[in-house]
C-alpha positions as MATLAB code, in Angstrom:
seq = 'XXXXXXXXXXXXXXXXXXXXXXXXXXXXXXXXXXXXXXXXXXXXXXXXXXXXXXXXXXXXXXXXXXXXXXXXXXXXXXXXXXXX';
ca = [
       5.355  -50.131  -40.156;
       5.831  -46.366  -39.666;
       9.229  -44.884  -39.684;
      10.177  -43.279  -36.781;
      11.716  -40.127  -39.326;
       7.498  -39.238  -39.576;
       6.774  -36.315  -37.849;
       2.776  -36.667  -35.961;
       1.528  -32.613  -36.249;
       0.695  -31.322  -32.853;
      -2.855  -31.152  -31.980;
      -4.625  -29.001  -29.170;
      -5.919  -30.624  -26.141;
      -7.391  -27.443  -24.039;
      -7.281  -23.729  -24.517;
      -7.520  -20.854  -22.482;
      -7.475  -17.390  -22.738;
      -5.684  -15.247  -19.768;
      -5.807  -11.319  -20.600;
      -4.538  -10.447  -23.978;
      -2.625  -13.953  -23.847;
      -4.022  -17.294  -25.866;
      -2.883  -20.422  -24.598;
      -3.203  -24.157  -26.060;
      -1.917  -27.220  -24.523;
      -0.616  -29.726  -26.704;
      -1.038  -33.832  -26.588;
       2.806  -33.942  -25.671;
       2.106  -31.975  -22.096;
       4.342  -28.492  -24.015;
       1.765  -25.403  -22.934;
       2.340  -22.752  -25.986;
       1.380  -18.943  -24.953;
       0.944  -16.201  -27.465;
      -0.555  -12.713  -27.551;
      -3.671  -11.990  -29.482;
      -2.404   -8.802  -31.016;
       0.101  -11.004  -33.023;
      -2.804  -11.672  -35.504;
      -5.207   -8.816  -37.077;
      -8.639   -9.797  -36.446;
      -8.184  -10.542  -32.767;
      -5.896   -7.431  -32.135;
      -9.002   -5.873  -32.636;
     -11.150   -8.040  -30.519;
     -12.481   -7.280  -27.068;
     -11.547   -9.722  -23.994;
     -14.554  -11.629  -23.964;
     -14.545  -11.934  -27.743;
     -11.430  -14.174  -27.224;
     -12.727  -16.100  -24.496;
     -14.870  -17.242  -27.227;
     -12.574  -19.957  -28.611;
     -13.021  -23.297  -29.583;
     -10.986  -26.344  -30.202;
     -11.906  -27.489  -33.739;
     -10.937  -30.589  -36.163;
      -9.758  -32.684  -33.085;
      -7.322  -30.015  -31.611;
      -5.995  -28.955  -35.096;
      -7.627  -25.966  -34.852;
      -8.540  -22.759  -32.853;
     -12.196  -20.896  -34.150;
     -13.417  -17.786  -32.616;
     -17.170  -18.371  -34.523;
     -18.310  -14.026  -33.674;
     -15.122  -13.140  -35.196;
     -14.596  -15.484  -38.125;
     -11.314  -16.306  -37.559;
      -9.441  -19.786  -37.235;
      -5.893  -20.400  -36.867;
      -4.244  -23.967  -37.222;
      -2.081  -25.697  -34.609;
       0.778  -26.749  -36.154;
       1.238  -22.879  -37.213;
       1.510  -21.884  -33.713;
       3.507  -23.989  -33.064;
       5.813  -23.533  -35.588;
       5.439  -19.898  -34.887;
       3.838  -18.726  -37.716;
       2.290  -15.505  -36.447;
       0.238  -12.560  -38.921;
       2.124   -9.306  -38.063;
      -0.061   -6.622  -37.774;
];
């Protein structure tokens, strides 16, 4: 029996990418917007470099593979953001 005190981590179900702005949509329906140029290696990266991403590890996950970079889901949304 699972207690209902257990907290499931949010996974990803889409993502998107509108100007400077990453977006993920969770499994719970919440949409979660943040800028690129909260975290150092995409600050630096070019538009279509960040249209590049990729759900990974069953929504647990963003990857942009050209840039080398992955950031976890349940960091977002805890809001758990690199300051440049």
């Amino acid at each position: 029996m699972v207690s209902k005190d257990v907290e499931i981590e949010p996974t990803a179900t889409r993502v998107w990418v509108d100007g400077r702005i990453i977006f993920i949509e969770l499994t719970d329906g919440r949409i979660i917007g943040f800028p690129a140029d909260r975290f150092k290696i995409l600050k630096n990266a070019t538009g279509e470099q960040l249209k590049e991403v990729k759900l990974r590890l069953n929504g647990y996950a963003l990857r942009w593979e050209s840039l080398d970079e992955d950031i976890t889901v349940p960091g977002i949304v805890a809001g758990k953001f690199q300051l440049s």
